[in-house]
N, C-alpha and C positions, 0 to 999 in steps of 0.2 A: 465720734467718727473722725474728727480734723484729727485728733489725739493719735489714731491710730495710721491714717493717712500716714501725718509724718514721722512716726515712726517707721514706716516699710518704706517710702521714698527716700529716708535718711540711709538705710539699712542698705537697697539698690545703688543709690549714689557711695556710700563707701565701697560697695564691693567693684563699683565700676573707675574708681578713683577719680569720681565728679564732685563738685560743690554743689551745695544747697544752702536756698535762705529761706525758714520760714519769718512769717512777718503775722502779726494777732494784733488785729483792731481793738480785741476786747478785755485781753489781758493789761495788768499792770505795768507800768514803764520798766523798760529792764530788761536786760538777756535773760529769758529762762532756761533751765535742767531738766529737761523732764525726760521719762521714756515708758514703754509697753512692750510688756514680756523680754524684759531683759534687753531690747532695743533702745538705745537713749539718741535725742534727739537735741537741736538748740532752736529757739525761736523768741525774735523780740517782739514786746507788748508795745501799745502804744497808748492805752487806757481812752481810747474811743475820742483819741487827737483825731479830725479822722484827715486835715490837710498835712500833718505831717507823716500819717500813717501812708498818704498818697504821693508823698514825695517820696519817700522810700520806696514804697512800689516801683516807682519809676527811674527810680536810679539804679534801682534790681536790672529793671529792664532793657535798660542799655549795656549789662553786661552780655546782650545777646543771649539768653538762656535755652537750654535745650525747650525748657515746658515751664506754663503756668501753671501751676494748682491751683483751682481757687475753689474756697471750701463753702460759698453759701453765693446763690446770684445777684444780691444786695453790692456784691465787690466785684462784681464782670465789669463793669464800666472803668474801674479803677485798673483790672488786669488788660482790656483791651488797647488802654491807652501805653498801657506801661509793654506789651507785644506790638504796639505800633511805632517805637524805640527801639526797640532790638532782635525782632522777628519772635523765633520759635512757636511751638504748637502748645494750644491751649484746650486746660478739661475744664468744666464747671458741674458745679454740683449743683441736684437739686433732692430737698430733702421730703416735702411734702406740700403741705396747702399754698407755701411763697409761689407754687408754679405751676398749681392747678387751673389760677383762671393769669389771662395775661397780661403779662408784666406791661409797665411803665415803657415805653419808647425806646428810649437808653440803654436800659437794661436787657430790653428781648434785644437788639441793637448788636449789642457786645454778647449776651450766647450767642444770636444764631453767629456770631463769627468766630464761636471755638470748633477746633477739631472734632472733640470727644463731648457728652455729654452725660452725667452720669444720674444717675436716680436708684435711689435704696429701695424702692419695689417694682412692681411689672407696671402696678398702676399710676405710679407717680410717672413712671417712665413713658406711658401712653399718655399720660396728661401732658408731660412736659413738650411729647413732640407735638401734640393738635394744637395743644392753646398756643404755643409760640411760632405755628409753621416752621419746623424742622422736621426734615425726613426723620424718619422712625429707627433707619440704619444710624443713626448718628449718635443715638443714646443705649448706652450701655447700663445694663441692672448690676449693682455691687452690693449685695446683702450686707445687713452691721453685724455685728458680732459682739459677746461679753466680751469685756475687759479680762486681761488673765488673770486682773487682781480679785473680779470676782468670783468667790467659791460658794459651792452649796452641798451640802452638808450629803454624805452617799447616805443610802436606802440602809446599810447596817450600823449607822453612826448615830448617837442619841445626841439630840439638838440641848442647846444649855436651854431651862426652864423660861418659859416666855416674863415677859417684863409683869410687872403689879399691874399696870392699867390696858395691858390683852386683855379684853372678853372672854370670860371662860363662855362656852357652848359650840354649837356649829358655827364657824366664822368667814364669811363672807372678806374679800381684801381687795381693795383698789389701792391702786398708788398711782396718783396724777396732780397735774398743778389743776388749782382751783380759781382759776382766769374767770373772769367774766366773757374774755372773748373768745372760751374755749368751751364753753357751755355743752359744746357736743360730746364732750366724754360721758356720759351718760350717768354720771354718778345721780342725777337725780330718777332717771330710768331706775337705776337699782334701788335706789331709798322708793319708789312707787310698788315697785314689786315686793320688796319688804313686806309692805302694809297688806301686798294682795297675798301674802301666801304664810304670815306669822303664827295663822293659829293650826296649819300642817306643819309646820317646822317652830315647836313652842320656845326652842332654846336659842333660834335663827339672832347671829347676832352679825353687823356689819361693821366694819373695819375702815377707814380711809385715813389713807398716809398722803398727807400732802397738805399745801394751805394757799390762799391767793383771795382773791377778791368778790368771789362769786359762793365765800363758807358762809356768811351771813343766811346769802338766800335758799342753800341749804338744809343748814341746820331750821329755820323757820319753815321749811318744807316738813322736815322730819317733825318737828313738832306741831305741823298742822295737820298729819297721815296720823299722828296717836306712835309714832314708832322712833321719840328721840331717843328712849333710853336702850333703843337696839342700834341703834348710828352711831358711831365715837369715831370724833376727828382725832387724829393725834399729832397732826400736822405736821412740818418738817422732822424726820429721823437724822442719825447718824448712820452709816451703814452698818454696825451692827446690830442697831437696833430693826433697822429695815428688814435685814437679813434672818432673825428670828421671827417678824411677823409673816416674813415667806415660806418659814420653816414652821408655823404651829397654824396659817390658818387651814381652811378644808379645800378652800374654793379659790381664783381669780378669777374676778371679773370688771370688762371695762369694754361696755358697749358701746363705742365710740365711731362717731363718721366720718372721723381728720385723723387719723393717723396713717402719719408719713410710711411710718415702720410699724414701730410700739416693741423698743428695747424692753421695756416691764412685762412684756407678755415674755422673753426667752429668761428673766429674769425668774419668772415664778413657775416656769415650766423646767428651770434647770434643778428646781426644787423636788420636782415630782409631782406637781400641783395641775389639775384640770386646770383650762383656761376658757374663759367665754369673753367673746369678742367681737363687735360690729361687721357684717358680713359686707365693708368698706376701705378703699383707701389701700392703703399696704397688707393691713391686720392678715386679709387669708394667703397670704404668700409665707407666713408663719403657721396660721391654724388649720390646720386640718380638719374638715367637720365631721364630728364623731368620731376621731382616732385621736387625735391630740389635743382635741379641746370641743367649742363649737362655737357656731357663727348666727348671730342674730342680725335682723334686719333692725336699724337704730329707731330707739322709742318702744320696740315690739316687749312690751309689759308680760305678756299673756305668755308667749315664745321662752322669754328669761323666765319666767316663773315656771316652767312645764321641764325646763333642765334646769335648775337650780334642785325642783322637789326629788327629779329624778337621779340627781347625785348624790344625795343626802341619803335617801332612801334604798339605795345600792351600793354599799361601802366599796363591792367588789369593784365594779363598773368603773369608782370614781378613783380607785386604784390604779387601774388597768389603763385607763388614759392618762393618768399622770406619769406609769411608769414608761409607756409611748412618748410622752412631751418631753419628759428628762433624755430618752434617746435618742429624739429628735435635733434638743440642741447641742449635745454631745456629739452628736457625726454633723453636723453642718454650719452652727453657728459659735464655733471659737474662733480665737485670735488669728490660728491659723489658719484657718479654714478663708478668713479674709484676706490676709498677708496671700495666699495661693491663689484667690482671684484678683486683687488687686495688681498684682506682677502680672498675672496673664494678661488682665486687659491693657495694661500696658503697654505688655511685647505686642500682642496681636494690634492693636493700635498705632505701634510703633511713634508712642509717644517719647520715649525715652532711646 
């Protein structure tokens, strides 16, 4: 999302013949080149200096700037200091669980004194304005979008042959980090459902792309349900390898009760893939229940299990909402599609 931000505020600021500075905590020391769909943009790293990362802020900020961006709430305390130097109007972002319960002093501090506030779903955006006492007028919804660099393969196009270690059978696909402190994506919900529904679905096999600190307990899960040799982690991908396990499994699913958004739900609905997803957090501001995918209540075993048999068992069914999910994020969640609200909320904002 920052990625893309600065690419459409670099894009507004040359066509209005303004400057811009982006500034990354988290990138490596150095001017970078980057850019999104053909937009190029510059911004210095600081490799998580973070007093010199906050000198720079602040020396921004005396050049009097039209607006802050500030791309995660962790950094408002830095942007507010650095707007109380040289005026201008200030947005902040918030992306999901940082701003469901409330911030640190400091930090609610410096949002409630931006302008704009911005939230990637309805629900973050209702979170963001109770837990932190900010009118509700104050926060704006900006949906993410794919990357224009991601593609997925059309309906008439034959995908390259999946890797040696894809599961052949029916193929269940998650793709999520494997935190311990993120335990709520449900990937053990789905290894439980496995075990309740393996011998209706005898070929059921599950997929998880991703890796982190919580695969141990896992995979000792799967092998205590009798269903490790249906689980296969394959831990961090490349993206094209990612992008053929989107392309050959049957299913997404990721029952999860913290997601901000859940970029990997448009990722595998751009595929043509049913998706199933926590009926929590951003996830149904993407899914549609029973048109584009479906919504479960997090943990609900029984629920996953009764649409999981019912897609397999329906080739038609599990067609027919994949080919609604691929249309879905085709008219609403491309590059442009955010670039065209990002500007508007801007103007109407009259932040810029």
């Amino acid at each position: 999302m920052s990625r893309h931000i600065s690419a459409v505020i670099a894009h507004l600021a040359r066509r209005r013949n303004l400057d811009y500075k982006f500034l990354s905590l988290n990138d490596p020391v150095g001017l970078h080149n980057d850019e999104v769909g053909g937009w190029p943009f510059q911004y210095d790293g600081f490799h998580r200096a973070k007093s010199r990362f906050a000198l720079s802020a602040l020396a921004a900020g005396a050049r009097n700037p039209r607006l802050i961006f500030v791309a995660h709430v962790n950094l408002a305390p830095v942007a507010w200091l650095a707007r109380l130097f040289g005026g201008g109007k200030m947005a902040v972002v918030g992306h999901g669980i940082e701003v469901w319960e409330p911030l640190p002093w400091i930090r609610r501090k410096a949002v409630k004194s931006a302008n704009v506030l911005v939230a990637v779903s309805q629900f973050t955006g209702a979170r963001f304005s109770d837990m932190q006492g900010i009118a509700p007028e104050a926060v704006r919804v900006l949906p993410l979008a794919l990357d224009p660099s991601f593609r997925a393969a059309e309906e008439n196009e034959v995908p390259s042959p999946p890797p040696a270690w894809f599961p052949k059978g029916h193929v269940v696909l998650s793709v999520t980090r494997l935190s311990a402190t993120e335990a709520y994506k449900g990937v053990d919900t789905m290894i439980r459902t496995l075990a309740r529904i393996q011998t209706a679905i005898p070929d059921l096999q599950y997929l998880v792309v991703g890796d982190g600190d919580d695969r141990p307990r896992l995979e000792a899960l799967a092998r205590d349900l009798g269903v490790a040799a249906r689980v296969h982690f394959a831990g961090k991908l490349d993206a094209p390898e990612l992008s053929l396990c989107y392309a050959h499994c049957d299913l997404f699913v990721l029952p999860s009760k913290g997601e901000g958004f859940g970029i990997v739900f448009l990722e595998a609905m751009a595929f043509g893939k049913p998706v199933i997803g926590g009926n929590h957090g951003g996830t149904p501001d993407i899914i549609e229940d029973g048109v584009t995918g479906f919504l479960i209540e997090h943990g609900d075993e029984v629920r996953l299990g009764q649409i999981v048999e019912m897609l397999f068992r329906d080739e038609s069914l599990r067609k027919s909402i994949g080919r609604a999910a691929q249309s879905r994020v085709k008219s609403r969640y491309q590059f442009g599609d955010f670039e065209q609200r990002l500007e508007t909320m801007l103007e109407e904002c009259h932040l810029l």
